[in-house]
C-alpha positions in Angstrom: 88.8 15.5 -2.5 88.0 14.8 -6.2 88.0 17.9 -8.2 85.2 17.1 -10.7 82.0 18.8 -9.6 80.0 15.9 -11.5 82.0 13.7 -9.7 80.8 15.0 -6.5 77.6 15.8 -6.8 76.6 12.6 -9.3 75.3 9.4 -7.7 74.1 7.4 -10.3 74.9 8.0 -14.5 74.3 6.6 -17.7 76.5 7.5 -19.9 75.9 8.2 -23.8 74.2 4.5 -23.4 72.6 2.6 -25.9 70.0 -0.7 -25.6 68.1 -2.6 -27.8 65.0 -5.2 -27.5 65.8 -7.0 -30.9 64.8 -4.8 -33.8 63.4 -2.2 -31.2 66.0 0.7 -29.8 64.6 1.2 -26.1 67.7 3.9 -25.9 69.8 5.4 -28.0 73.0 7.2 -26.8 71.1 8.3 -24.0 73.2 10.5 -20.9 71.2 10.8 -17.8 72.7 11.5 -14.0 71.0 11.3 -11.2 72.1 14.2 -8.8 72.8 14.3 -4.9 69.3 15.7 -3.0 67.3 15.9 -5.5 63.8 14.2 -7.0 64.4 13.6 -10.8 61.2 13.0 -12.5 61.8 11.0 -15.9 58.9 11.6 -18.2 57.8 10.4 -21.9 55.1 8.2 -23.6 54.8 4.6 -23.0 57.8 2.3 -24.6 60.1 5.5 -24.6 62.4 4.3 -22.4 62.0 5.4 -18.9 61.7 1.9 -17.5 64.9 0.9 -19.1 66.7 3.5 -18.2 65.9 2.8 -14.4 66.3 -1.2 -14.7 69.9 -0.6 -16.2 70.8 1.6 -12.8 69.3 -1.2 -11.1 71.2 -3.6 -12.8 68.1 -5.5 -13.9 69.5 -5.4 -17.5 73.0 -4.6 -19.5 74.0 -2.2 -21.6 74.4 -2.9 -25.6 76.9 0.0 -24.9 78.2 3.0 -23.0 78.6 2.6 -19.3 76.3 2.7 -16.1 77.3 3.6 -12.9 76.2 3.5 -9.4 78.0 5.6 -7.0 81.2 5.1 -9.2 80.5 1.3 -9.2 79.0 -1.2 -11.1 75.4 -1.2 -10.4 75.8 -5.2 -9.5 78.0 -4.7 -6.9 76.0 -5.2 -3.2 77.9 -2.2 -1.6 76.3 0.1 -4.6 72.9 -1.6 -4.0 73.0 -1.8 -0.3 72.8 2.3 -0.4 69.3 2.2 -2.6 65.4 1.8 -2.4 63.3 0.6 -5.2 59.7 0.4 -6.0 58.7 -1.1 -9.5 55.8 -0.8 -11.7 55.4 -4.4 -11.4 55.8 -6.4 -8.5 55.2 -9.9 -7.2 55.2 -10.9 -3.9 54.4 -14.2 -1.5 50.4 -13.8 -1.0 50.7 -15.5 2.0 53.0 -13.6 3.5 52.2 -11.2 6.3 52.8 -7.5 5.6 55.4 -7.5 8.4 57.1 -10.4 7.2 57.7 -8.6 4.0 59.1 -5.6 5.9 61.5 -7.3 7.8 62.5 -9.4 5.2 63.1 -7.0 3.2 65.5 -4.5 6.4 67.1 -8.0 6.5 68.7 -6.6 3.2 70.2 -3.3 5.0 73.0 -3.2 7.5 70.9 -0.1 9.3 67.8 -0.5 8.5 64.6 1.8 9.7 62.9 1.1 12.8 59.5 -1.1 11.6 57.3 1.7 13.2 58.9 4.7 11.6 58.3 2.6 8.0 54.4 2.1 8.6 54.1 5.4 9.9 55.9 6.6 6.6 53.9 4.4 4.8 50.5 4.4 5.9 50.5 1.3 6.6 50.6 0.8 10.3 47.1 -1.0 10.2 48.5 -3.7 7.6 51.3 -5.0 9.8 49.3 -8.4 10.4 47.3 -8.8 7.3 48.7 -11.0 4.6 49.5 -9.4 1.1 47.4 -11.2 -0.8 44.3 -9.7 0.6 44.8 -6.2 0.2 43.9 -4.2 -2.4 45.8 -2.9 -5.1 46.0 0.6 -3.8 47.3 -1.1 0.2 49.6 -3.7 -1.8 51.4 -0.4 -3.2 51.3 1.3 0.3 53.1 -1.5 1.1 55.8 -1.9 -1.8 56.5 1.6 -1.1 57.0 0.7 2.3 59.6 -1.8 1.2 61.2 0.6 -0.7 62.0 2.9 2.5 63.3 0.4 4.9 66.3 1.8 5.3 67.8 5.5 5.0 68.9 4.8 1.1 70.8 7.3 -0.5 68.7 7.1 -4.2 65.1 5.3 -4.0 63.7 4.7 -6.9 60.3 4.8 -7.7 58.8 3.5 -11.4 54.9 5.0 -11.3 55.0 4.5 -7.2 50.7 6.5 -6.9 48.8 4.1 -9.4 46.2 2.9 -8.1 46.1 4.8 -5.1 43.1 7.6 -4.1 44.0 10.9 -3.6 44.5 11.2 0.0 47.2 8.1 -0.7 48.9 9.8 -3.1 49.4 13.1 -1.0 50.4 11.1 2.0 53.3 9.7 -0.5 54.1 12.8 -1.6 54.8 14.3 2.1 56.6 11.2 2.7 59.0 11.9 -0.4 59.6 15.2 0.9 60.3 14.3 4.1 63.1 11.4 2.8 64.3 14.2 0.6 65.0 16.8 3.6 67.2 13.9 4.9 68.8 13.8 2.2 68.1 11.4 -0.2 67.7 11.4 -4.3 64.4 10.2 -5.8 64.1 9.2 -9.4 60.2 9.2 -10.4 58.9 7.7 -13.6 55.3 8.7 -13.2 52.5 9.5 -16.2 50.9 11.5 -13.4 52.5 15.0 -14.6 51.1 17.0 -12.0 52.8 14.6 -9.5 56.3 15.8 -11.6 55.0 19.0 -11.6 54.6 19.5 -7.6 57.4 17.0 -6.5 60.8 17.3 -9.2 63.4 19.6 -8.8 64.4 18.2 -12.3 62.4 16.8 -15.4 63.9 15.0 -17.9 61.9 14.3 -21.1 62.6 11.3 -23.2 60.9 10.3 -26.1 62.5 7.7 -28.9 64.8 6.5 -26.2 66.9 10.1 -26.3 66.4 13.4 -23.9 64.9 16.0 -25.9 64.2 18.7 -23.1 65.9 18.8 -19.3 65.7 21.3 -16.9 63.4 22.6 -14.1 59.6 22.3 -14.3 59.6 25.9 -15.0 62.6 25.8 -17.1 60.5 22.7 -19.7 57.4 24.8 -19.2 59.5 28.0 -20.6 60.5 26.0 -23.6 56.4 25.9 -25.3 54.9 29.0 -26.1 51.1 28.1 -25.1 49.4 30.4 -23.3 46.2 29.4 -21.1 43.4 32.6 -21.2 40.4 31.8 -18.8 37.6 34.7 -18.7 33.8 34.6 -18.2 32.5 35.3 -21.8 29.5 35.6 -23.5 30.9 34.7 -26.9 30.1 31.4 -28.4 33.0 28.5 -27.9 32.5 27.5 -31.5 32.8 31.4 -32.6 36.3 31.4 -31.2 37.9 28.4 -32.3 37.6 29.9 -35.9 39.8 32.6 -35.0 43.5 32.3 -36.0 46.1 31.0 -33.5 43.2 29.0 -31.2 44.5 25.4 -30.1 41.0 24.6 -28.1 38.2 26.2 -26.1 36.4 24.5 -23.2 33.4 25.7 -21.2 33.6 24.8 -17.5 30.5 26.1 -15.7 30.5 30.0 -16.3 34.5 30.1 -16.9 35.9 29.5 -20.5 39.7 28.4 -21.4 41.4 29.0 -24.1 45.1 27.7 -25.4 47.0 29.4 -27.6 50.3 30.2 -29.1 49.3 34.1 -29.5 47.6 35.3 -25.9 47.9 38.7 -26.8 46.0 39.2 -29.9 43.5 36.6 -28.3 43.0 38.3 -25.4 42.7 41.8 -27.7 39.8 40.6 -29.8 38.3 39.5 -26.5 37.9 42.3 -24.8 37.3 43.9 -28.1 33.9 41.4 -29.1 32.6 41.1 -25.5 32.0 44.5 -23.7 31.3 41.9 -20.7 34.3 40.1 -20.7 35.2 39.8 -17.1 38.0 37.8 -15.1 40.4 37.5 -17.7 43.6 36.1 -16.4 46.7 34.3 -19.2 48.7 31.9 -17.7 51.7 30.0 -18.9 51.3 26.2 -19.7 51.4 24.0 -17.2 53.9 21.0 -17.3 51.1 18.7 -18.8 50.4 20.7 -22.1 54.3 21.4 -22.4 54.7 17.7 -22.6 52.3 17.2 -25.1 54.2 19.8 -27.5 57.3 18.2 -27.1 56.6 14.7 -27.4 54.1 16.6 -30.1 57.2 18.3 -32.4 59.5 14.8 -31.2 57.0 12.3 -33.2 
């Protein structure tokens, strides 16, 4: 038994790793670890280096230094990559190929692969089966890359913005299904720009920005970190009256409720219920995981 809890409990780690694209630094010195039942959501603005950090676990590209590790391998060896699921951003596949075809292919890969019905079932994709990839649409050609990604019971799957393109009741479909492969006990890592998808699926949030980690933690932990409050009432005050008042980041009218962020809810809310004798449903809430990104990525740049 190894006597390192990381060692235990790590599958997957980059470590203090560094890569550039010529005179751009995709990471720099970066340390991320991808931990045992758990869905890791990696979040930041385009080109801060999400992607690479998942293509170097995937062994898609190298390191200009510090080492990656797959299950205490190298990411290129088959046994490592045998034990995984991935769904990229990006993905091209034979248009003449049936939807079945790509499936099995693709279990072809696994020693133990998942039963073909239990994947389209997972999937949503059981209606597919016989229809050839190149005439579905972009939401049903995701359905089915996803279903790709699950054709066996992998140990890490990863997923690089896995819902574009998909409708709403597709994207909650997905999200039981991630739940359901995490209750078996597989690890997800999530790149997504969809932060309420973070917000209601990771058990962990990493936020990078200028290829380095400048906040980790739980969704409530990152949200912690910002001091934006959200106050919604019904008010008979003017919007524009109340963004002249000190400590206001913005007001918005949706039908009779207003919204107001801020750094100071309680004086806010104070003059509120000092200038409007009506004031009613006032409620302060903290930020959500959305406008805690912005602030950090915000004070980052």
């Amino acid at each position: 038994m190894c006597d390192s809890k990381t060692s235990i409990t790590t599958l997957a780690r980059l470590d203090n790793v560094s890569k550039r694209y010529g005179n751009i630094t995709a990471l720099n010195g970066l340390n991320l670890s991808v931990h045992a039942g758990e869905i890791l959501a990696l979040l930041g603005p385009n080109g801060a280096g999400k992607t690479t950090s998942v293509s170097l676990m995937l062994n898609l590209v190298e390191p200009d230094s510090g080492k990656v590790s797959l299950f205490n391998q190298d990411p290129q060896e088959l046994s490592a990559r045998q034990r995984i699921g991935v769904m990229l951003q990006n993905a091209e596949l034979p248009e003449t190929m049936r939807v079945s075809e790509l499936i099995e292919l693709t279990q072809s890969y696994y020693p133990h692969p998942r039963d073909l019905k239990e994947i389209a079932e997972m999937a949503g994709i059981a209606d597919l089966l016989k229809r050839p990839y190149g005439k579905l649409s972009g939401g049903q050609q995701r359905r089915v890359q996803f279903a790709m990604a699950i054709c066996a019971k992998v140990e890490i799957l990863f997923l690089d913005e896995p819902t574009v393109g998909l409708d709403i009741e597709a994207r909650e479909a997905m999200w039981t299904s991630l739940r359901k492969l995490v209750a078996e006990g597989c690890s997800i890592v999530l790149t997504t720009h969809y932060l309420e998808e973070a917000e209601a699926l990771a058990h962990r949030v990493m936020v990078i920005a200028q290829g380095s980690v400048i906040a980790e933690g739980s969704v409530e932990s990152i949200r912690s970190r910002v001091a934006l409050r959200k106050i919604r009432c019904i008010s008979s005050l003017d919007i524009s009256t109340i963004k002249q008042w000190p400590h206001i980041d913005s007001v918005t009218q949706d039908g009779q409720y207003m919204t107001i962020q801020t750094m100071d809810a309680e004086s806010v809310a104070r003059r509120l219920l000092n200038e409007d004798a009506g004031l009613k449903q006032l409620e302060i809430k903290r930020a959500g995981l959305a406008e805690a990104f912005i602030e950090l990525t915000k004070e980052q740049a």
